[in-house]
VEXTI-395456 format. One record per residue (C-alpha): residue in three letters; residue number from 1; x, y, z. Coordinates in Angstrom, 3 decimals, decimal comma. Layout:
N
- ALA_NUM_X_Y_Z .
...
END
This chain:
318
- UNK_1_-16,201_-82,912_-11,101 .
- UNK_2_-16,075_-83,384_-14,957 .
- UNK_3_-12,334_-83,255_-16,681 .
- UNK_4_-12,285_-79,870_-19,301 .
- UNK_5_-10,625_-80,511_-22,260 .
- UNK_6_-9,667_-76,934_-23,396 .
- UNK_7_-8,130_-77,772_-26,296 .
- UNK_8_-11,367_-79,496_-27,551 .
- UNK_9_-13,358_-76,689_-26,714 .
- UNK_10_-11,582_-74,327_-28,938 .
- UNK_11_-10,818_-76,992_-31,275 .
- UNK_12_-7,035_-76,905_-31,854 .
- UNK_13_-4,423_-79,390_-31,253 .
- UNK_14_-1,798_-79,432_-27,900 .
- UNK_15_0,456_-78,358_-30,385 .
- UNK_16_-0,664_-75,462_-31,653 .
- UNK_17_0,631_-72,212_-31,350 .
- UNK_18_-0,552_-68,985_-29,193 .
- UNK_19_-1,550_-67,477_-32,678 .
- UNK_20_-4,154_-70,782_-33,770 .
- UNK_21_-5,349_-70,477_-30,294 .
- UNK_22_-6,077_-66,727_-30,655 .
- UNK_23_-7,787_-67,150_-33,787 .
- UNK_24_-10,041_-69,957_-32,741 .
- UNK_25_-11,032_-67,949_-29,693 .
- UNK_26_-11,792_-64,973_-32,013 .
- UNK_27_-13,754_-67,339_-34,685 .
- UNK_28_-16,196_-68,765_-31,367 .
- UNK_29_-16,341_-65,828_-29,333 .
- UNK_30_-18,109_-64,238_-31,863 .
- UNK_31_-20,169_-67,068_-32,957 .
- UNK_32_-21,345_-68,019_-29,401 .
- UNK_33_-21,714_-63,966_-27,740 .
- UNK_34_-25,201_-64,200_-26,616 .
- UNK_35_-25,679_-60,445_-27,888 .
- UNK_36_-25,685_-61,661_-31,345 .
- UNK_37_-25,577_-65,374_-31,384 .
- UNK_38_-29,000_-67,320_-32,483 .
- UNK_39_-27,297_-70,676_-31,545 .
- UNK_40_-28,618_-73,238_-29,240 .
- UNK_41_-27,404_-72,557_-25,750 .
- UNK_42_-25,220_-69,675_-27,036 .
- UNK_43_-24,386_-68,388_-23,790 .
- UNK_44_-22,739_-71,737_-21,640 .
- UNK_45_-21,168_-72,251_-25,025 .
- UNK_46_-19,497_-68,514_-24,913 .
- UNK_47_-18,993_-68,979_-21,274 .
- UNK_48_-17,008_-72,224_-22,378 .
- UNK_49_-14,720_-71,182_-25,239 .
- UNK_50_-14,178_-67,890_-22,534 .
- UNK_51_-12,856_-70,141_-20,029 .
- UNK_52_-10,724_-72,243_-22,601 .
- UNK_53_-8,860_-68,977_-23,768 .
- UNK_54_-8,529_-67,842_-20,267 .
- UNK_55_-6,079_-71,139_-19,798 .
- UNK_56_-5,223_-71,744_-22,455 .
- UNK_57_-4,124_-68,089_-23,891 .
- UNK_58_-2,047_-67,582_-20,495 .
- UNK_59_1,455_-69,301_-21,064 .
- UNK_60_2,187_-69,952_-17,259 .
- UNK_61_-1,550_-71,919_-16,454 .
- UNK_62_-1,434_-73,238_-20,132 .
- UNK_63_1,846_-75,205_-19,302 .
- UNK_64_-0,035_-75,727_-15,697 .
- UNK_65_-2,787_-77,596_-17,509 .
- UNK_66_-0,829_-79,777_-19,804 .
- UNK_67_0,826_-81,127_-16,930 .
- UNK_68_-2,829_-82,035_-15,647 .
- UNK_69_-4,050_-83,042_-18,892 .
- UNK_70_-2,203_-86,141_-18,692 .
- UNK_71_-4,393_-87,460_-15,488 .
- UNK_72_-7,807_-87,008_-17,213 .
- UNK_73_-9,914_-87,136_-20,529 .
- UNK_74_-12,930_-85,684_-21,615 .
- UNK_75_-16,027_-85,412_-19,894 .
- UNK_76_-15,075_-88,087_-17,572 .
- UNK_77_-15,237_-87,168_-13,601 .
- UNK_78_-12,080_-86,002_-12,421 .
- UNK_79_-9,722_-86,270_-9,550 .
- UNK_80_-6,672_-84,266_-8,951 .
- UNK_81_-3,231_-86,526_-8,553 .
- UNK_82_-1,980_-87,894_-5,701 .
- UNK_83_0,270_-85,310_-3,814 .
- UNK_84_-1,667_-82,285_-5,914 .
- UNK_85_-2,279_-79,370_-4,187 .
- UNK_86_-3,337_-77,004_-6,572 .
- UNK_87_-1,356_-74,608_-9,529 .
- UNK_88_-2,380_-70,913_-9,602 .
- UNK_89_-3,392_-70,142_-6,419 .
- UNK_90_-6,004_-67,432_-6,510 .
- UNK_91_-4,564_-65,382_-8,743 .
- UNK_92_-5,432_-63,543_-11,817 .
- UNK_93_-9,333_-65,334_-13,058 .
- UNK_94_-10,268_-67,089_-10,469 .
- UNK_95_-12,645_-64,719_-9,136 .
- UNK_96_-14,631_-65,310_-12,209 .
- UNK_97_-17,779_-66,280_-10,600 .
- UNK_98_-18,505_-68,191_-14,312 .
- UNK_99_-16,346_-70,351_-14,833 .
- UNK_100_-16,744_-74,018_-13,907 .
- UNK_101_-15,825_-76,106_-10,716 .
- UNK_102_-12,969_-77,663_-12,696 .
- UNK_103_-10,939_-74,443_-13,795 .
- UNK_104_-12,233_-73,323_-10,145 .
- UNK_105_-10,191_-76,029_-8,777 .
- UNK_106_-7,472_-76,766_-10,553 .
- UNK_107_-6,755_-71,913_-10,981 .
- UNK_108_-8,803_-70,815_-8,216 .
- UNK_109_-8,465_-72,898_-5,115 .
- UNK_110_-8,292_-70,539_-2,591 .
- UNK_111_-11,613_-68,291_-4,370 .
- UNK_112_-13,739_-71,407_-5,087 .
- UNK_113_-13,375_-73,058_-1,480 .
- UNK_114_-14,454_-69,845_0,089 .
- UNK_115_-17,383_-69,315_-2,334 .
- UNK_116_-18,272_-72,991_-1,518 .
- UNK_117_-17,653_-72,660_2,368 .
- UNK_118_-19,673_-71,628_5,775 .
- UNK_119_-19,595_-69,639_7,870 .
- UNK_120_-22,066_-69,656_11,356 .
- UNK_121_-22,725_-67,008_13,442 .
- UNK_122_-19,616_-66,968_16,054 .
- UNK_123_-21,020_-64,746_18,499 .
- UNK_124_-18,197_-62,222_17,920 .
- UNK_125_-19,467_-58,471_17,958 .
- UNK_126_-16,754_-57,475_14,878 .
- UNK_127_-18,579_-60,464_12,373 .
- UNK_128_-21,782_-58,647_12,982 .
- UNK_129_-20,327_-55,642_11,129 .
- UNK_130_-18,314_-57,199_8,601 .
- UNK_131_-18,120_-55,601_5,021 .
- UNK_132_-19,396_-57,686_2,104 .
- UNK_133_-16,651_-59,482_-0,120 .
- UNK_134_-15,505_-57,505_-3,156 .
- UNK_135_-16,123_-59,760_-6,742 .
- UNK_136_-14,648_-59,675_-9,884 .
- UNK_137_-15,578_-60,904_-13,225 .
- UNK_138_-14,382_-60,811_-16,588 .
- UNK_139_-16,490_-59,115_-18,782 .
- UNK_140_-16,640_-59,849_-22,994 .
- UNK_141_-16,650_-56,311_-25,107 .
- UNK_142_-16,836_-55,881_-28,770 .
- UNK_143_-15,269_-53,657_-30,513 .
- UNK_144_-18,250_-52,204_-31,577 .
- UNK_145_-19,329_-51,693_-28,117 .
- UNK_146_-16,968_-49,383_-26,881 .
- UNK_147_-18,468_-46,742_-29,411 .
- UNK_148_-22,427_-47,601_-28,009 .
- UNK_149_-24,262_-45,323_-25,614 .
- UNK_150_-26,663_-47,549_-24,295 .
- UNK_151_-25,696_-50,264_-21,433 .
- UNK_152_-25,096_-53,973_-21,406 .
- UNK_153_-26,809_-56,025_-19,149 .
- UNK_154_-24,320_-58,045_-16,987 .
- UNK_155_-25,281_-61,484_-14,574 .
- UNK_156_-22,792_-62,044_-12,020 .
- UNK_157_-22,937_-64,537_-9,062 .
- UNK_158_-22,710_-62,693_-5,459 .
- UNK_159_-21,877_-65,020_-1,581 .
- UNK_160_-24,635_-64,405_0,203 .
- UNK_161_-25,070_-65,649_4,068 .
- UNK_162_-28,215_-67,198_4,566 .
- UNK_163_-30,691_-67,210_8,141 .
- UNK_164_-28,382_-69,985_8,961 .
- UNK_165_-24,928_-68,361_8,730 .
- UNK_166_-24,554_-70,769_5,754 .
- UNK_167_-22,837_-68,903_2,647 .
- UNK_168_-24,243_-69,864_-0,769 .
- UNK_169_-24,636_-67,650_-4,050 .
- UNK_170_-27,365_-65,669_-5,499 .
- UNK_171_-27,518_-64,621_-8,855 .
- UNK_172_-27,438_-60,470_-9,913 .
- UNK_173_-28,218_-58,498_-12,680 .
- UNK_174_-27,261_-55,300_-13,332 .
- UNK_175_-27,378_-52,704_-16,342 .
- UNK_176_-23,752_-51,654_-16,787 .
- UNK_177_-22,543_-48,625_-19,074 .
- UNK_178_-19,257_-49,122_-20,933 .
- UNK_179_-17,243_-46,164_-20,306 .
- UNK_180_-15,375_-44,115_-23,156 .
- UNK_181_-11,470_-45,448_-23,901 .
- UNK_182_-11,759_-48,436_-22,289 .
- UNK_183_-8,563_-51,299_-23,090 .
- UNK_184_-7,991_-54,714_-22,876 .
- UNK_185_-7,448_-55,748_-19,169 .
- UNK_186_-8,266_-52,324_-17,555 .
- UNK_187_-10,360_-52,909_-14,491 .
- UNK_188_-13,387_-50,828_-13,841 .
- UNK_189_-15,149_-50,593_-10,062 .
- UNK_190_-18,676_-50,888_-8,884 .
- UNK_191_-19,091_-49,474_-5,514 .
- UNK_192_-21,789_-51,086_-3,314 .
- UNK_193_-22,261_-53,619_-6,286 .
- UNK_194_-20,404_-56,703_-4,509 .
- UNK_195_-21,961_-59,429_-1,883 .
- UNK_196_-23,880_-57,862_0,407 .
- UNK_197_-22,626_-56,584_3,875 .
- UNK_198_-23,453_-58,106_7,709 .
- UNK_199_-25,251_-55,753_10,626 .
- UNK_200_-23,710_-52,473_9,645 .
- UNK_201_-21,171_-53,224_7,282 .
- UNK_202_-21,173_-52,035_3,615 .
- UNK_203_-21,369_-53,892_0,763 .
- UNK_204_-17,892_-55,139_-1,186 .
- UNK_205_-17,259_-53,310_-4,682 .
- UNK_206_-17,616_-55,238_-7,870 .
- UNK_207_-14,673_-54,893_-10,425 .
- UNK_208_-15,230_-55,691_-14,160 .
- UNK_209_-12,645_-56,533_-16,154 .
- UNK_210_-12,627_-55,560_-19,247 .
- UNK_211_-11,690_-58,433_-22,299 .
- UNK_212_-11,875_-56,951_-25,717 .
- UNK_213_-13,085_-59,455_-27,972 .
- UNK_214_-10,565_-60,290_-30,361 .
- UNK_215_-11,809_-59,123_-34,060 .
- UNK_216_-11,674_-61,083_-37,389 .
- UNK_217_-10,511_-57,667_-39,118 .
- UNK_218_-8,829_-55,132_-36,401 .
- UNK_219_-5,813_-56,107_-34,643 .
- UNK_220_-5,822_-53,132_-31,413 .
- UNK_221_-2,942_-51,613_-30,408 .
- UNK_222_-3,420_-48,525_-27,632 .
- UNK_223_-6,897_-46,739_-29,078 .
- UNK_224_-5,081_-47,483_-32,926 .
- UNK_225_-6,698_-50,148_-35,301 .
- UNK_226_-4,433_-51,970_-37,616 .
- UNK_227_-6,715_-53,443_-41,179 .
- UNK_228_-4,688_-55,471_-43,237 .
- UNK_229_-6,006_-54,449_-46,504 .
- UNK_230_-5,794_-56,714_-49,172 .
- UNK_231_-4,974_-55,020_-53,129 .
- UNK_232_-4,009_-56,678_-56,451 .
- UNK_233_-0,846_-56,026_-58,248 .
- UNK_234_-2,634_-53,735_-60,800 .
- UNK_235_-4,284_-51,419_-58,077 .
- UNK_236_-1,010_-50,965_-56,155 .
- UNK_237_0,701_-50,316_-59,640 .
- UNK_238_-1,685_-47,966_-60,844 .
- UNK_239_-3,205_-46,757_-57,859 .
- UNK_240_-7,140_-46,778_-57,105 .
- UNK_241_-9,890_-45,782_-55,206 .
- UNK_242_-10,801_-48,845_-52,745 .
- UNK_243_-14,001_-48,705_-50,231 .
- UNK_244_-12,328_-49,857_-46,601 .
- UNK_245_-14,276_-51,299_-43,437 .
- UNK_246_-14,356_-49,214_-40,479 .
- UNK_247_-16,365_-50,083_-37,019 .
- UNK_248_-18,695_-46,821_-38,006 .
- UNK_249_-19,446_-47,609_-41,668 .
- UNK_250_-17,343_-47,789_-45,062 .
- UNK_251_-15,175_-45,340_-46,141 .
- UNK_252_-13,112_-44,505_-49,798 .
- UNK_253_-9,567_-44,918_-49,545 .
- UNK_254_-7,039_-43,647_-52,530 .
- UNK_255_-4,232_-45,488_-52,961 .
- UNK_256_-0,989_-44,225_-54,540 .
- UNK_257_0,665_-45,148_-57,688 .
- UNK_258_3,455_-47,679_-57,026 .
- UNK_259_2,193_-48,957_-53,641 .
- UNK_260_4,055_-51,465_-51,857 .
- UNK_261_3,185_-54,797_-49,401 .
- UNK_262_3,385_-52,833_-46,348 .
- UNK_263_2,626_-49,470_-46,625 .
- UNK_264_0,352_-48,152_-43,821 .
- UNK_265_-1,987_-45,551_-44,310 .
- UNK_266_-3,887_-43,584_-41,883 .
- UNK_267_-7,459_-42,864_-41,090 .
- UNK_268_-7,399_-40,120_-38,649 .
- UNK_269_-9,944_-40,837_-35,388 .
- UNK_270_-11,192_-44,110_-37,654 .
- UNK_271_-9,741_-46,469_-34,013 .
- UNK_272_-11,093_-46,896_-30,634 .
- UNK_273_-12,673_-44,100_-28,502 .
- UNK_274_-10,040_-42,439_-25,949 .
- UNK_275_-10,559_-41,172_-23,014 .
- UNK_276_-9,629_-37,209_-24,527 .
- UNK_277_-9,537_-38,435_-27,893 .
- UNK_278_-10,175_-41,364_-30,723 .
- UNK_279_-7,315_-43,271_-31,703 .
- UNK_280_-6,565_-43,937_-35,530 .
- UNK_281_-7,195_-46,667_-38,147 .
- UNK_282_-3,824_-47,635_-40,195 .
- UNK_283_-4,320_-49,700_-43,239 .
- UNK_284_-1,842_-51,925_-44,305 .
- UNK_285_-1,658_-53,070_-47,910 .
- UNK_286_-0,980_-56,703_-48,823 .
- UNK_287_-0,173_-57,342_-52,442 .
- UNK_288_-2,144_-60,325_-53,440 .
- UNK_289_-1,647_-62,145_-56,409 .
- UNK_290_-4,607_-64,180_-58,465 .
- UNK_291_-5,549_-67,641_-56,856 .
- UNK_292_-5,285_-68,808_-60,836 .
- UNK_293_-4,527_-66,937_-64,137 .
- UNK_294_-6,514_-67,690_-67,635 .
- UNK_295_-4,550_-67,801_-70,460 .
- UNK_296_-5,290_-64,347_-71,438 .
- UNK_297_-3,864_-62,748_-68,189 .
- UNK_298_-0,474_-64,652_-68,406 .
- UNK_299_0,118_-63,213_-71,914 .
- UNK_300_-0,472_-59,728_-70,370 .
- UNK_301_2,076_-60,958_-67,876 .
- UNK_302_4,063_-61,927_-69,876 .
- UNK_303_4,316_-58,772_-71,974 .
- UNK_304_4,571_-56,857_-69,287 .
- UNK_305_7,663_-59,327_-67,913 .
- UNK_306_9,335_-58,885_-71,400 .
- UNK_307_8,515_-55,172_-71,310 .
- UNK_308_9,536_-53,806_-67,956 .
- UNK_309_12,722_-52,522_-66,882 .
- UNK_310_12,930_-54,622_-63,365 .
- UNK_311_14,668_-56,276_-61,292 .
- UNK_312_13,454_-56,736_-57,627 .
- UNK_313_16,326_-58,631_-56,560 .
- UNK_314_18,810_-56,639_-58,021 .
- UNK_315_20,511_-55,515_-54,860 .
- UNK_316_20,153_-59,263_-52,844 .
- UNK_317_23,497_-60,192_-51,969 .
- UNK_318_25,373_-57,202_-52,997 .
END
């Protein structure tokens, strides 16, 4: 199997932080989502930088894969240490029927053998009754989603026994509607929607789980949305009337006289859908000064520094 270098993927360095890594995920996720992405091969790229997060974004098999890291390089074929026998177990992703035979491997063990395995016809009565295998996979939501009626189409990889007894995998598609108020990491079942049952048995359940795409504008906490709103010294002096993104359209926002870095304001039902009701959007404003000043604006400054009765570090120390 071929060596995945996650940190290439994403492009950052082993040294970044959790925060780089969030933000490169965010910047590719949204250029590679097949829903809106016009890129060549769009999706295996999304299904890539997806997979890179997954590790990479999860302290415990981040630190796993660094300690791999050191055995292999880049698109060369790959073979676990001597002694290895495996991190993560089955845990957490690994039922992920997307991901590749490497992050199968090295986070999924125990799911990717059985996917991989056979089984032949035993001759005991119970096998001929068994219920199908329940399957989980991650699936990719943008914001803007959660407030959609319509489905999403979803493709999802189901074991399936063959005449032979032999399992292998067969590919499924299914229309899937988002339901209202859904979060990051809640887990949604399918009945009947998993690999297929033997003799009598019923099908296994397939269980979405739900990864909100991170945004390049909202930060989501609960149902709220936090904007970090960005206002020059003059408007948060004087106060204004600013036009602020929402995921529904723009809206007019007033902002007070004498504003400060900091100061959250609220959009009432502006956030995420809720289950009994919408959550809010708070705007934060960020005092941002000019990139550069013309010679004009720093006499104003100036006047106004010779002018104004203040002192904003009057009371450091004291």
């Amino acid at each position: 199997m071929e060596f995945k270098d996650y940190y290439d993927i994403l492009g950052v360095k082993p040294d970044d932080d959790k925060q780089a890594i969030k933000k490169a995920y965010r910047r590719l996720a949204r250029k590679y989502h097949p829903d809106v992405s016009s890129e060549h091969d769009a999706e295996n790229r999304f299904k890539e930088v997806s997979e890179a997060y997954e590790v990479l974004g999860d302290d415990t098999r981040r630190a796993e894969y660094d300690q791999l890291r050191r055995y292999g390089r880049k698109g060369e074929s790959f073979t676990p240490p001597p002694g290895w026998e495996g991190f993560s177990g089955t845990g957490g992703a690994s039922q992920q029927g997307d991901f590749s035979d490497f992050f199968e491997t090295i986070f999924g063990a125990g799911f990717a053998g059985a996917k991989r395995g056979s089984r032949g016809f035993a001759g005991s009565e119970d096998f001929y009754s068994t219920r199908g295998r329940d399957v989980e996979i991650e699936m990719p939501v943008f914001l803007e989603d959660t407030l959609r009626e319509e489905a999403k189409t979803i493709e999802y990889r189901l074991p399936h026994y063959d005449e032979s007894g032999r399992l292998e995998d067969v590919k499924k598609t299914l229309r899937v509607k988002i339901p209202k108020g859904v979060t990051d990491g809640e887990r949604i079942r399918l009945r009947n929607q998993g690999g297929p049952g033997f003799g009598d048995g019923p099908a296994g359940d397939l269980y979405l789980r739900i990864r909100l795409v991170p945004h390049p504008l909202y930060d989501v906490v609960g149902n709220d949305l936090n904007l970090t709103l960005p206002v020059s010294p003059w408007e948060a002096a004087l106060g204004a009337s600013v036009t602020v993104p929402t995921l529904t359209g723009k809206i007019s926002l007033t902002i007070k006289p004498d504003s400060q870095t900091g100061t959250r304001l609220r959009v009432k039902g502006r956030g995420l859908p809720g289950k009994e009701s919408p959550g809010d959007l708070y705007v934060i404003l960020k005092v941002v000064m000019p990139d550069r000043s013309s010679e004009k604006d720093r006499k104003l400054w100036q006047q106004l520094a010779d002018q104004a009765d203040f002192n904003p570090r009057k009371n450091l120390g004291s």
